[in-house]
C-alpha positions as CSV (number, residue, x, y, z in Angstrom):
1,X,-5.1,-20.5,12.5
2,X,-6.8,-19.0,9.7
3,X,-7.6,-15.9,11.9
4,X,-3.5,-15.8,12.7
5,X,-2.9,-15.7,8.9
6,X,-5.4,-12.9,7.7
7,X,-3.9,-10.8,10.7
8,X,-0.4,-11.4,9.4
9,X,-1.1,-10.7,5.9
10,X,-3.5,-7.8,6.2
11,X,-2.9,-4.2,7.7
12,X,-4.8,-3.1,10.5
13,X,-7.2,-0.3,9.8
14,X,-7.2,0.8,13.8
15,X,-5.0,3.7,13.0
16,X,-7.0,5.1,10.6
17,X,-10.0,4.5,12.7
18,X,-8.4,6.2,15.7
19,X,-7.5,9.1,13.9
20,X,-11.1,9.6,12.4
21,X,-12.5,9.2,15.8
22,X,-10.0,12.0,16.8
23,X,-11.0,14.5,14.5
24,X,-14.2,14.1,14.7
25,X,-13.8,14.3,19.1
26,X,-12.0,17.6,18.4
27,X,-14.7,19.3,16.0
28,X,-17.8,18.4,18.9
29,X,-15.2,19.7,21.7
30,X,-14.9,22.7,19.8
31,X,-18.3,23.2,19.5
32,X,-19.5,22.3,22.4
33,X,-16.5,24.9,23.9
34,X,-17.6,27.8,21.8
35,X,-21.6,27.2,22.4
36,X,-20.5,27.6,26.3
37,X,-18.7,30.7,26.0
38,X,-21.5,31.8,24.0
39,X,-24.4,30.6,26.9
40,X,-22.5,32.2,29.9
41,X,-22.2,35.8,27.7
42,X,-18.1,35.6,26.9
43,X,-17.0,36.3,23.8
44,X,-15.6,33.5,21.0
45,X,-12.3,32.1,21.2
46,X,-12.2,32.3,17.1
47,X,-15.7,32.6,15.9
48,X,-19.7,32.7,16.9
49,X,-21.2,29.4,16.0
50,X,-24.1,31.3,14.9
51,X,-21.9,33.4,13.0
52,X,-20.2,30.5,11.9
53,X,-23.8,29.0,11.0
54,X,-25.2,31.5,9.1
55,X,-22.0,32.0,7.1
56,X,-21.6,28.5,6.3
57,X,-25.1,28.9,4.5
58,X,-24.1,32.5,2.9
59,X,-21.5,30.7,0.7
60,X,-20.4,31.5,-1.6
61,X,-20.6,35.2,-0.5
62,X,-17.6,36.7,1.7
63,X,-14.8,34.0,0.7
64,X,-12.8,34.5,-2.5
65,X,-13.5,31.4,-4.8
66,X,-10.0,30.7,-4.9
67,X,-10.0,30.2,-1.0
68,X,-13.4,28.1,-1.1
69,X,-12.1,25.9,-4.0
70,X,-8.8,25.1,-2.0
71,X,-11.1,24.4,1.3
72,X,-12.9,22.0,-0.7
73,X,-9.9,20.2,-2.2
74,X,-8.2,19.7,1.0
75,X,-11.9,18.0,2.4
76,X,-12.1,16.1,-0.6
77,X,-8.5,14.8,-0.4
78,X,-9.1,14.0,3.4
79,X,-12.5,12.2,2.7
80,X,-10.4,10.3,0.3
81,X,-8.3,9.5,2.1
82,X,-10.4,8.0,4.9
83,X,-12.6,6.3,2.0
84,X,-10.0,4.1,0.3
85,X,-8.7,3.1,3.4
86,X,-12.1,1.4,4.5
87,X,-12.8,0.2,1.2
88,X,-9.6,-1.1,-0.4
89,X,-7.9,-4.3,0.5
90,X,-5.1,-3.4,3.0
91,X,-2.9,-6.7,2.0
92,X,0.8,-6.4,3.3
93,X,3.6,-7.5,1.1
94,X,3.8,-11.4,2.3
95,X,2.1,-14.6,1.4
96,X,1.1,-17.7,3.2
97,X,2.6,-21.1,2.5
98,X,1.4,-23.9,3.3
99,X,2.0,-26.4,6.1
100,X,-0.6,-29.2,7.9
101,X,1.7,-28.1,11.2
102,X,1.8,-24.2,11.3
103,X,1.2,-21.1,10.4
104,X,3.8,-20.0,7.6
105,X,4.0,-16.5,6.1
106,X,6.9,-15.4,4.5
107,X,7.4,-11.5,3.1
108,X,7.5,-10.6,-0.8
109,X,11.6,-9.7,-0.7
110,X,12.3,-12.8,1.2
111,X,10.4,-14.6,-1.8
112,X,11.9,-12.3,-4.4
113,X,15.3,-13.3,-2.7
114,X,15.4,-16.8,-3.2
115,X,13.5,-16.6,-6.5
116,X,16.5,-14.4,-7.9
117,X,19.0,-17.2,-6.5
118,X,17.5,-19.9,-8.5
119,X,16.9,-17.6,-12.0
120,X,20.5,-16.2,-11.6
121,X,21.8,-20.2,-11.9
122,X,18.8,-21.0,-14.5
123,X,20.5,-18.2,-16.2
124,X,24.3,-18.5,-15.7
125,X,24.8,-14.5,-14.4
126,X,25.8,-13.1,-11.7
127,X,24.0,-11.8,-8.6
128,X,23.8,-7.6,-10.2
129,X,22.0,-9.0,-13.2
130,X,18.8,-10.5,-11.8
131,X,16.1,-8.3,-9.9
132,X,13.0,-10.1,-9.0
133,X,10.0,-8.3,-7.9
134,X,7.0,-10.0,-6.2
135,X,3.6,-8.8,-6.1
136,X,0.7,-10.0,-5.2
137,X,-0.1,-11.8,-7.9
138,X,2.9,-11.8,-10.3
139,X,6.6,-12.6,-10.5
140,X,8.6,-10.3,-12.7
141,X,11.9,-11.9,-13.1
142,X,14.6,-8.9,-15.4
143,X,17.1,-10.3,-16.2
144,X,20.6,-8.7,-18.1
145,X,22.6,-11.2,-19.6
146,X,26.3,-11.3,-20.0
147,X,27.4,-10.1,-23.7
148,X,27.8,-12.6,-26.5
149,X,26.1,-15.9,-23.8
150,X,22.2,-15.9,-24.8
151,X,19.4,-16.3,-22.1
152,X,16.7,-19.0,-22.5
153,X,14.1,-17.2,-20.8
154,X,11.9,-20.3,-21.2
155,X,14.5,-22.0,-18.7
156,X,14.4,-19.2,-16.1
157,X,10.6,-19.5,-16.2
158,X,10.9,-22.7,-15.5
159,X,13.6,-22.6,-12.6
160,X,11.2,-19.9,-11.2
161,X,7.8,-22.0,-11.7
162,X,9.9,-25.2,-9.9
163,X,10.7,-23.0,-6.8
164,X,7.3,-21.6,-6.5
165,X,6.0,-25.4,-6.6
166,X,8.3,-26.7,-3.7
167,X,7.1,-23.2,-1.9
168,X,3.5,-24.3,-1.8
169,X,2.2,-20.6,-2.0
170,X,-1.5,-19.4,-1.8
171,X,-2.4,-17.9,-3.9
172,X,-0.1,-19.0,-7.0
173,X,1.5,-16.6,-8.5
174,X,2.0,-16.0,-12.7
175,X,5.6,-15.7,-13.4
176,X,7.0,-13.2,-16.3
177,X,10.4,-13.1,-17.2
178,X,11.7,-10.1,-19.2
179,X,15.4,-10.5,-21.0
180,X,17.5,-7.1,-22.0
181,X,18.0,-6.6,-25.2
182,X,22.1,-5.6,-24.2
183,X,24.3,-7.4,-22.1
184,X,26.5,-6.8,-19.5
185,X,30.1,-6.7,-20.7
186,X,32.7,-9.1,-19.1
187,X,30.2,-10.5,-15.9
């Protein structure tokens, strides 16, 4: 079960892996392409790899700095790329609850959805003038209140904090609820 739940709440780094294993394919069939033209006596497709060789240790000489600095950023961006994807968490937007019987995982905006419900009654507004936003390890709860009827944020928070209770999340989330400072006129 608990395998189930990490696969439903964490990406899949198989697409990255795939397409590093694809570049990497390409460069050694490219190499291993031009280093037989070059052993039967044909001429390159696009360049020597000797010649590619000994420029490659020539540089910076023969390639305006502009161009090299460019090459580099666009490597460095790439292995980026490639690097946070290995290291950093790849957490989806959803969140386990829990039940003896199942496996339960609900998604962020289903959360934020019914989380909005109950702060929009908590604070007597209508449906425009609550956005909830769930993250993964905070509710932000904005809400605009009707013009001249005050907002006890203290009673949203706690609407919110009772709905999160009867949800049974892992892992429990901090709540913050932010009031505008003007209204909505006639809501």
């Amino acid at each position: 079960m608990q395998r189930i739940l990490h696969r439903e709440t964490h990406s899949s780094r198989a697409g990255v892996a795939g397409l590093a294993a694809a570049l990497v394919i390409a460069v050694c069939v490219y190499a291993l392409l031009e280093s037989a033209v070059r052993a039967i006596g044909q001429p390159p497709w696009l360049i020597d790899p000797q010649t590619a060789a000994e420029r490659l240790i020539a540089l910076p000489q023969g390639i305006s700095l502009l161009l090299l600095g460019s090459i580099g950023g666009v490597v460095t961006m790439v292995g980026l790329f490639f690097f946070l994807n290995a290291v950093l968490p790849g957490r989806r937007a959803r969140h386990i609850l829990h039940d003896a019987r199942t496996a339960v995982v609900v998604d962020d905006e289903v959360m934020a959805s019914a989380l909005a419900r109950r702060a929009r009654i908590a604070a007597n507004v209508g449906q425009e003038q609550v956005m909830v936003v769930v993250s993964r390890n905070l509710v932000v709860v904005n809400v605009r209140p009707t013009s001249g009827i005050p907002v006890q944020p203290e009673a949203v928070q706690a609407a919110v904090q009772e709905e999160l209770d009867n949800m049974g999340l892992s892992p429990d989330l901090n709540i913050r609820v932010n009031v505008a400072a003007s209204g909505v006129i006639g809501a």
